[in-house]
C-alpha positions in Angstrom: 0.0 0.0 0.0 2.9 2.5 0.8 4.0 2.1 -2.9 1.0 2.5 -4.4 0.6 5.9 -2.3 4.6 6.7 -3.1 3.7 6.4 -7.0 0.5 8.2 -6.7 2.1 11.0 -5.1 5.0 10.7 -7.3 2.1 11.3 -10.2 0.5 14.2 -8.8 3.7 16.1 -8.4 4.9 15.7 -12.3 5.1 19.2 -14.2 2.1 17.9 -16.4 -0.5 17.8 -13.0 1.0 21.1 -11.7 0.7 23.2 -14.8 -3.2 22.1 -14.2 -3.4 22.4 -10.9 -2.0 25.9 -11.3 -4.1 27.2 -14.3 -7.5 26.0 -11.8 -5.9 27.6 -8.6 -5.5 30.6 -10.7 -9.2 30.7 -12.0 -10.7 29.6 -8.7 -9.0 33.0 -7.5 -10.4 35.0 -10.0 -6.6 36.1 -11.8 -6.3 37.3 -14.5 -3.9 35.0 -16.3 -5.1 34.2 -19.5 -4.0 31.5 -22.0 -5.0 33.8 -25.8 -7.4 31.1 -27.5 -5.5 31.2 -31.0 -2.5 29.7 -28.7 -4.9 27.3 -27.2 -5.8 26.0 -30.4 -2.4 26.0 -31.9 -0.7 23.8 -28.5 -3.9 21.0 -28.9 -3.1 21.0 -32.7 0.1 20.2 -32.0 -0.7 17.7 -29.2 -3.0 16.0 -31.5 -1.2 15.5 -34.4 2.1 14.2 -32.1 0.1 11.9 -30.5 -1.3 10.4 -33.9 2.1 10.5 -35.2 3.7 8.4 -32.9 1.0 6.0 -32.1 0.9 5.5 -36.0 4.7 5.0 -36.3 4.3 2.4 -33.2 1.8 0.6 -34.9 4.0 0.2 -38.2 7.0 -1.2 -36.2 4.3 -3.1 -34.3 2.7 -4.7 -37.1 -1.1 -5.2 -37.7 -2.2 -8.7 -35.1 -4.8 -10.1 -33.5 -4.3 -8.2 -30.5 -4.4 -5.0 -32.1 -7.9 -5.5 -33.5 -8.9 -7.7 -30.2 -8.3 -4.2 -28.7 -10.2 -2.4 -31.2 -13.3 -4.5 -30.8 -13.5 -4.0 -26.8 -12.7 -0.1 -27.7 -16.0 0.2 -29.8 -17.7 -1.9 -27.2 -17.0 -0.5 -24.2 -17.7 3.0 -26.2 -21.3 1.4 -26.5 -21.8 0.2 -23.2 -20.4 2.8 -20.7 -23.5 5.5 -21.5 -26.0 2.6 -20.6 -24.0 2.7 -16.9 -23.9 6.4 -16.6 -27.2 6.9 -17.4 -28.5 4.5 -14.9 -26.2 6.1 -12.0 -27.0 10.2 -12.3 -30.4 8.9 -12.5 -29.8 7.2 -9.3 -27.8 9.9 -7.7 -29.6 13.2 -9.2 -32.8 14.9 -10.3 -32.0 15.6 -13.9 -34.9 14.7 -16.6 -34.4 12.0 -18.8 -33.1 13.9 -21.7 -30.4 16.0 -19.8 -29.5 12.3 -17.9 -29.0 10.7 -21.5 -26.8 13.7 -22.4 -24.2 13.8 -19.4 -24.1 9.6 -20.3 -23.0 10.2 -24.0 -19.9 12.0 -22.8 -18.7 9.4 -20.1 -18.8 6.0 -23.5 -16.9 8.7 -25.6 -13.8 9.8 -24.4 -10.8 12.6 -23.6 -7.7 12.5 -25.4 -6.2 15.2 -23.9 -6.5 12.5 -20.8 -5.3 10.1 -22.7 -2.4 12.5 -23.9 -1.9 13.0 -20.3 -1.9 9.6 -18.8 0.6 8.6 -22.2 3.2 11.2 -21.0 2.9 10.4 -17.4 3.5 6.7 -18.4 6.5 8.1 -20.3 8.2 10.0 -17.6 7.7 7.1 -15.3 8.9 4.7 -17.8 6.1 2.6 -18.3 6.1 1.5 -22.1 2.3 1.4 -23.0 1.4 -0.1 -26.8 1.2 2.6 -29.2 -1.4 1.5 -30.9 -3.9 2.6 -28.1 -4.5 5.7 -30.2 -6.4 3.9 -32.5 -8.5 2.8 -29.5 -9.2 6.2 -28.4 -10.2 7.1 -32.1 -12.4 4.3 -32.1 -14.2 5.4 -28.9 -15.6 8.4 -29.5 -18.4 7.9 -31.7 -20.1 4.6 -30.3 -21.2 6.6 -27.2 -22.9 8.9 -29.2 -25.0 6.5 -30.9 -25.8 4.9 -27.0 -27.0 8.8 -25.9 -29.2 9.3 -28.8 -30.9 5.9 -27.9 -31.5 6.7 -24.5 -32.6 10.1 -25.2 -35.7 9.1 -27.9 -37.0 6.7 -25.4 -37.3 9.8 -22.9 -39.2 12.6 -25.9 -42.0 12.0 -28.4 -41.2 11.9 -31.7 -41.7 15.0 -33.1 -43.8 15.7 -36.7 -42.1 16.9 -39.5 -39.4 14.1 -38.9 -37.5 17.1 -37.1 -35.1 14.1 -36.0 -34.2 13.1 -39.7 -33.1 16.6 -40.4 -30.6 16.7 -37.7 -29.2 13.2 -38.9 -27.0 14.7 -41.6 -25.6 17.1 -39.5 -25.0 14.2 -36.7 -23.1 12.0 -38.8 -20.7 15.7 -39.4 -20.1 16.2 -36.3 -18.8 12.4 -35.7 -16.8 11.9 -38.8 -15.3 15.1 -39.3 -14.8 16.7 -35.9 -11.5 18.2 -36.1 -10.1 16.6 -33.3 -11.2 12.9 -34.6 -9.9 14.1 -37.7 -6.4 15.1 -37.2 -5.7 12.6 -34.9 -6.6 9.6 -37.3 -4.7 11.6 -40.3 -1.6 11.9 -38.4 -1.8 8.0 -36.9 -2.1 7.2 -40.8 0.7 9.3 -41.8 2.8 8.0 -38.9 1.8 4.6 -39.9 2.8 5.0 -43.9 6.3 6.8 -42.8 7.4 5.0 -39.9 10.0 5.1 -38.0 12.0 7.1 -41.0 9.2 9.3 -41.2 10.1 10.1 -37.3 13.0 10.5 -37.8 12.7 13.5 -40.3 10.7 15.4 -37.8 11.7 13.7 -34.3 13.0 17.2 -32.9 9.5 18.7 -33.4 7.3 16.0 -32.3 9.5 14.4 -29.4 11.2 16.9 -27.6 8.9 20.0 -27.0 5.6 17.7 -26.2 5.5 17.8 -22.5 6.4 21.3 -22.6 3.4 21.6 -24.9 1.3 19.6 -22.9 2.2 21.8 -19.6 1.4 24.7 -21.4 -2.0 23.0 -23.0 -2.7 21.6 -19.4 -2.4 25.4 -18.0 -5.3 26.7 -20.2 -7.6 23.8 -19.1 -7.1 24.4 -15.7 -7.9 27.9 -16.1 -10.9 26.9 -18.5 -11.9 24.0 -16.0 -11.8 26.7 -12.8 -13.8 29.5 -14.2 -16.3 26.8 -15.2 -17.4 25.6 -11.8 -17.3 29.5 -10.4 -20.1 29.9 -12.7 -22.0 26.8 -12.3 -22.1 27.0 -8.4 -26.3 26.7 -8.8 -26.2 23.9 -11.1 -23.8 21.5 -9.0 -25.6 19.0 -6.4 -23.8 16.9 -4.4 -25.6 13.9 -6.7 -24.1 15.5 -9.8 -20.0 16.3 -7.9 -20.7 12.1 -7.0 -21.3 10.8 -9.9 -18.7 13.3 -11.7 -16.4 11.3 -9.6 -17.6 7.7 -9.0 -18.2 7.3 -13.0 -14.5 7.5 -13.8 -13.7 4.9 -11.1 -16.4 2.1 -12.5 -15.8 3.0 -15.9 -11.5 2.7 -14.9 -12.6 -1.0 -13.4 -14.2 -1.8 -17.0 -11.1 -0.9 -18.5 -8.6 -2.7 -15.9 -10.6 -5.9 -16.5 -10.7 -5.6 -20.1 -7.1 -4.8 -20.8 -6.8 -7.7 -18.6 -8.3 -10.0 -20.6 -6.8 -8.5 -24.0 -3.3 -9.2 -22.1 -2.5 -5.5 -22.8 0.5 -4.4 -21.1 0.9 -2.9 -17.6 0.8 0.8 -19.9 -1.8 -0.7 -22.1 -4.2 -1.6 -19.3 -3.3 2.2 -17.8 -4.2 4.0 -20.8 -7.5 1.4 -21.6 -8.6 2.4 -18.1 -8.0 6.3 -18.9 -10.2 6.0 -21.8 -12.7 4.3 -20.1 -12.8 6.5 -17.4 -12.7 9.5 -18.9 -15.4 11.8 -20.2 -15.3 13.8 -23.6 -15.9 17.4 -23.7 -14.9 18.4 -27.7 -16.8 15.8 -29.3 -19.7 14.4 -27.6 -21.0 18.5 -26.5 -20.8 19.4 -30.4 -22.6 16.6 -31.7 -25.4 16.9 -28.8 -25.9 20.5 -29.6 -26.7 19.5 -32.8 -28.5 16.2 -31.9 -30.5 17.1 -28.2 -30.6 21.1 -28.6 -32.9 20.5 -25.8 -30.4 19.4 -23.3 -28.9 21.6 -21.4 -25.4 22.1 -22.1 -24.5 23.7 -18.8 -25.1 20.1 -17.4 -23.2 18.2 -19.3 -20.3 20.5 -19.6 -19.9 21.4 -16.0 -19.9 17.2 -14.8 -17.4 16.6 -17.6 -14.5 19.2 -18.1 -15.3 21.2 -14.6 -15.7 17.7 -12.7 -14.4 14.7 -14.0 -11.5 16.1 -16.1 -9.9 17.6 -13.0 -10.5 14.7 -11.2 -8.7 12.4 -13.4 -6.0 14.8 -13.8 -4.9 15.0 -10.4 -6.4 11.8 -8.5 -7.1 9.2 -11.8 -3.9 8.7 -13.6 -2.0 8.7 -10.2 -4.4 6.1 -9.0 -4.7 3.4 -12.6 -1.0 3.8 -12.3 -0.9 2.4 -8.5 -3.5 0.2 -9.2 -2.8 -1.6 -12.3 1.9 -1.3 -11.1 0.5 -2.9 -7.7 -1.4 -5.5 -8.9 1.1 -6.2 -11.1 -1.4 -6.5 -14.5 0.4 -6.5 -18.1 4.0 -7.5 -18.7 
């Protein structure tokens, strides 16, 4: 137990948390620091396209197996499932309608990859090789949970007349297939998968080197965007909604530790599958349920996912999948 504790505190002190715990402390007391949003988009740019890179290049050195698309399979799956879970608990633990229930459960199938991107260099720094073909997972996970939301959500409303739901299909299936985020990241794992290791080679020194410094930076500007989010969602936070924010990441974490289990993923691989399971999308999911449940309120679903449950996995999560999967010893 004292290890586990050592390692999770040896976590939560890595450059990556502090930059995040520093941009929330700084909102929470109403500074003025300020990350300007044309730099904010530029840093996750960049954090995308390195992270697609590499895991692409991993995957060519790697090779295509069984494994791999094993992996893939339990991705899409556990994408599918997850929402039916998180639906059943804030219903449990909260008063939201139906609608707004099925809307905070989209976001916790679907997942965040700048979690991922944060457990990956965590891993790294404590030198915990994880398989680099996890990227793909992620890429796989985000739609499935949308699908799972929408289910959930027409059992809750009438249908309306006019087909009002068909005429927001077309703009659905936008939002999932060409969401920028989905997009680069797949594009760069294919181009890192076509180069290879030659290919990263040419432009290791831009795509090696400077990511955590990136990511500290990137990780800075969510903490600030994180902080002023709960100051102004103080009357929409219950103590049902802050549970839930919290005990979702942990069940959906134990879905991923059993899972990368079973795949016989490494003790990295079975870190980052529980990351991806426990953590909750906030690019993705919110655009495609604006365009999807414009009746749901987006204040909900925002505040549980980026103002709750990204700062929780941020600064207790990783630490703890770490502990838990090292100390149990999990993956080879």
């Amino acid at each position: 137990m004292e290890n586990l504790l050592a390692l999770a505190g040896q976590n939560l002190l890595s450059p990556i948390i502090l930059s995040f715990a520093l941009g929330l402390a700084a909102a929470l007391g109403r500074s003025d620091l300020s990350v300007p949003e044309a730099a904010a988009k530029a840093l996750s740019i960049y954090l995308l396209f390195a992270i697609g890179f590499k895991g692409g290049v991993s995957v060519s050195s790697h090779g295509l197996d069984a494994r791999l698309g094993l992996s893939l399979v339990a991705g899409v799956l556990l994408s599918f499932v997850l929402p039916f879970v998180a639906y059943a608990l804030v219903r449990s633990l909260t008063r939201l309608s139906a609608l707004d229930a099925a809307a905070v459960a989209g976001h916790y199938g679907s997942i965040s990859i700048v979690t991922f991107v944060a457990a990956s260099s965590v891993l790294q720094g404590s030198g915990i090789p994880g398989e680099g073909y996890m990227v793909a997972v992620a890429a796989a996970m985000e739609a499935p949970a949308i699908l799972s939301a929408l289910w959930l959500a027409s059992r809750s409303r009438k249908p309306q007349p006019g087909g009002a739901a068909d005429q927001h299909d077309g703009g659905l299936m936008r939002e999932i297939l060409l969401n920028g985020s989905i997009v680069l990241l797949v594009g760069s794992f294919f181009i890192g998968m076509i180069t290879g290791q030659k290919g990263l080679s040419e432009i290791e020194s831009f795509i090696v080197a400077p990511f955590k410094g990136v990511l500290c930076l990137f990780l800075l500007d969510m903490g600030l965007v994180a902080g002023r989010g709960l100051r102004a969602a103080r009357g929409i936070l219950s103590p049902g909604l802050v549970g839930f924010g919290m005990l979702m990441p942990l069940i959906g974490a134990a879905a991923g530790l059993g899972t990368g289990a079973l795949l016989g993923l490494s003790t990295g691989g079975v870190v980052l599958m529980m990351t991806l399971c426990a953590s909750a999308s906030y690019i993705a999911v919110p655009a495609a349920m604006r365009v999807a449940l414009p009746e749901a309120n987006p204040s909900v679903y925002l505040t549980v996912s980026l103002g709750i449950t990204f700062p929780f996995n941020l600064t207790v999560g990783i630490p703890l999948y770490i502990a838990i999967a090292t100390g149990l010893g999990i993956g080879g």
